[in-house]
C-alpha positions, 0 to 999 in steps of 0.5 A: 478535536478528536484524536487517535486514541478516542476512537475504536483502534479495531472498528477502524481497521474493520471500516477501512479494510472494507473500503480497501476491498471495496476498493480492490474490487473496483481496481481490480475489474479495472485491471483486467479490462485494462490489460486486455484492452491495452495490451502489456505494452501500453497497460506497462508504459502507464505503470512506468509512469506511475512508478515515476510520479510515486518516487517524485512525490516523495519530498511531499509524502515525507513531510506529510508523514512528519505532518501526520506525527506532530498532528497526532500529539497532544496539544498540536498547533495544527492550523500552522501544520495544514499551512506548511504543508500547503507551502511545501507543496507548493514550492515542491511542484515549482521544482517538479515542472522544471524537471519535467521540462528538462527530461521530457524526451527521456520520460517520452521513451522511457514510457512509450507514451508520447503525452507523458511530461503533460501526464506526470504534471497531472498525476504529480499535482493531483497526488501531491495535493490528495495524499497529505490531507489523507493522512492528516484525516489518518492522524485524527484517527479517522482512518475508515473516512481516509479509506472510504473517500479513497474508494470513492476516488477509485469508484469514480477513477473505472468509469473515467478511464474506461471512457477515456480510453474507449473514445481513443486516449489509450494508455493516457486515458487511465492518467486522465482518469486518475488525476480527475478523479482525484481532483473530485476527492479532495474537497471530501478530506478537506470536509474531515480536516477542517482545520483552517491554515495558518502560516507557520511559525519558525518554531513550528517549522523547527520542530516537522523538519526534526522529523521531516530530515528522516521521513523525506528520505525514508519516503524516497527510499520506501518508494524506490523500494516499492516501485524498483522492480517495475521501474527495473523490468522498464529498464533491462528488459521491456514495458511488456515484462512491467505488464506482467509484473503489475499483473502479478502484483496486483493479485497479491495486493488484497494482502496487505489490506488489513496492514495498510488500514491498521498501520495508519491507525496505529501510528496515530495512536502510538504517537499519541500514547507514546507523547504522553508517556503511556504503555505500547505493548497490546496495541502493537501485539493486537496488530501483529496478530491479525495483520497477516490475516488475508496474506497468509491464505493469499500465499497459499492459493498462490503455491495452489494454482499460479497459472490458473489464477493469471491465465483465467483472469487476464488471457494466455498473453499474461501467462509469464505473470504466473511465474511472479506470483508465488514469489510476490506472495511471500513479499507480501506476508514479509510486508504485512508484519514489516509494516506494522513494525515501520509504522511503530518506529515512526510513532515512537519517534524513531524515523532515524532507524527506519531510514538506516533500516530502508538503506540498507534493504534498498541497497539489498534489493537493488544490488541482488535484483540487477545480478538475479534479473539479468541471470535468470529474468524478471523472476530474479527481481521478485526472489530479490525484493522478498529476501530484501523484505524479510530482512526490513522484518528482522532489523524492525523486529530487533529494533522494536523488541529492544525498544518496547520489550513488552511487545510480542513479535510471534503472536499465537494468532499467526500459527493459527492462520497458518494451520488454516491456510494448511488446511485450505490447501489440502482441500483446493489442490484436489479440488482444482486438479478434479474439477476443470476451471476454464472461466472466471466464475468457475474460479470464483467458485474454487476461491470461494471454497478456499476462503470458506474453508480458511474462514470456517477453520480459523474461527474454530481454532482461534479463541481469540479471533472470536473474541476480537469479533465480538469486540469489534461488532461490539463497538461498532454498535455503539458508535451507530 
């Protein structure tokens, strides 16, 4: 069997950071018809459900997660891992239909949509059975086939949910689509796993809860943290405000592309490597160096032109999304880093400080969103959840350099991507304010000027850069 550390650490970043725009693109289409169609009242009301289903799901994703450690180390009784993880998923459905039943009234008004305790079932099953097997093929080191079956689970999701939707099922509709789509895919993970289950043993079970009494809690708590701003703006103010916020977030999502395919191959590998005792320190600062590549350009279009950007794309009835957008783009860029850092310290075994670490920026966000939310609006929220990311990024950083002293924090390749991004925008802002941009493929056009102009000074100024690529297209090669 093939693990972490026999494959291209970098040629699987570059695959799944192509399936994950690859996917963008679809979702992203998907986001703007659906908007349009649904309007911020329906196009929130599914989000909030989703939001919902995400932080059920989390008891599965966490024991996946301690899954995903102990299959990523050498010698793995990894038949026994599969079968807990099917047991466990089992038992956490049981438990989930008999909420469902109980708060039924409450998810109907919660959300607005009168289907949804049938549709936080569906979505709640199709995910719990989809996302622990991804990351076991993750824990392979396989993470270019974890990205590209998610894109063929988002290339059939569009279609059904546009179907769906335009035959009369409204908001339901992109739940039915999704949980089907998602059914469909699941047999193509099983194809990477291919690892017969087997009833564990109490030994085995001993040793995922280890790990699993800290990544059960730190997947309730990553997730809360994730999903409190919507379920927050569902709450004080109204699934309309959720539309705009989900509008806004989704421009910025691109950003942490690279992070999400590198974080899933590196915590493989560090579990590995740190299992048999091996040195950390490149691999870490390697990640760290390139993680905020898309993130960093994406703020400062973002600063360059907000409403232009929402507007254009979505209709003037989103226009309150523009306000969100500069803020969520620097969460981004705090995530893009945090998230390297989060996924060394699962790696090096340390779920314990990633839960402290989780409290205590929850506990921040909640607190400073609830007061700025209700002062100033659903801007509040945002300014809350980046100052609660810079602070996950600082506690991380603190803890991995005392930790793994060798790692470097502040790579040279980040200041390089800065003075790129500098200079892309010193280029857009008159280009944007000269040239009058009134439909999608004129801003097309100024988004692909800025990427240029970002990519162009970037290779120029950036050694390294030139030398990753030519290492990457190098491996590539040999694997074909």
């Amino acid at each position: 069997m093939s693990d972490a550390t026999s494959v291209s650490l970098g040629g699987e970043t570059v695959k799944a950071t192509a399936a994950k725009f690859t996917m963008a693109a679809i979702g992203f289409l998907g986001t703007i018809v659906f908007a349009r169609v649904l309007g911020p009242t329906g196009f929130g009301g599914y989000y909030l459900l989703f939001s919902l289903v995400k932080i059920a799901d989390r008891a599965v994703n966490g024991w996946g997660t301690a899954v995903k450690k102990r299959y990523s180390e050498a010698d793995a009784p990894s038949g026994e891992l599969i079968g807990s993880q099917g047991l466990f998923t089992l038992v956490w459905m049981a438990l989930a239909v008999a909420v469902a039943a109980v708060i039924s009234s409450w998810l109907v008004s919660y959300t607005g949509l009168p289907e949804a305790p049938i549709l936080f079932v569906l979505l709640l099953f199709a995910v719990t059975l989809f996302e622990p097997l991804d990351l076991i093929v993750q824990a392979r080191g396989r993470v270019g086939a974890s990205m590209w079956t998610d894109t063929l689970r988002s290339l059939l999701t569009f279609p059904l949910q546009l179907g769906l939707i335009l035959v009369g099922f409204g908001a339901a509709g992109m739940a039915y689509g999704l949980a089907v789509a998602t059914f469909l895919t699941v047999p193509v993970l099983w194809y990477f796993v291919r690892t017969r289950p087997v009833a564990p043993t109490r030994e085995t079970v001993a040793n995922l809860w280890s790990y699993a009494k800290y990544s059960i809690p730190n997947s309730f708590l990553g997730q809360a943290y994730d999903r409190f701003d919507i379920i927050l703006l569902g709450y004080l103010l109204a699934p309309a405000a959720a539309g705009h916020y989900e509008v806004a977030l989704k421009l910025t999502v691109p950003a942490t592309f690279v992070t999400m395919a590198a974080s899933s191959g590196l915590m493989a590998r560090v579990s590995h490597r740190h299992s048999e005792g091996e040195s950390l320190g490149t691999d870490i600062s390697n990640t760290l160096s390139f993680t905020s590549i898309i993130a960093i350009p994406m703020f400062f279009g973002a600063v360059a032109m907000p409403e232009l950007l929402v507007v254009t794309l979505f209709g003037d009835e989103y226009a309150a999304a523009a306000a969100l957008l500069v803020g969520l783009a620097v969460y981004q860029v705090a995530k893009t880093q945090a998230g390297v850092l989060t996924s060394v310290l699962y790696g090096i075994d340390r779920p314990d400080i990633n839960t402290r670490i989780s409290a205590v920026t929850l506990t921040l966000n909640v607190v400073l969103g609830v007061a700025l939310t209700l002062a100033y609006g659903a801007i509040g929220v945002v300014v809350a959840t980046a100052v609660a990311e810079t602070l996950r990024y600082a506690l991380s950083a603190i803890v991995i350099k005392r930790e793994l002293s060798s790692v470097v924090l502040f790579p040279r390749t980040l200041g390089e991507q800065v003075a790129a991004g500098l200079v892309m925008f010193a280029v857009i802002v008159p280009v944007e304010h000269a040239a009058p941009v009134d439909h999608w493929y004129q801003l097309l056009a100024v988004v692909a000027l800025g990427a240029a102009i970002y990519g162009v000074t970037l290779a120029a100024i950036s050694r390294k850069l030139r030398v990753t690529i030519k290492g990457v297209v190098s491996s590539s090669r040999l694997e074909f």
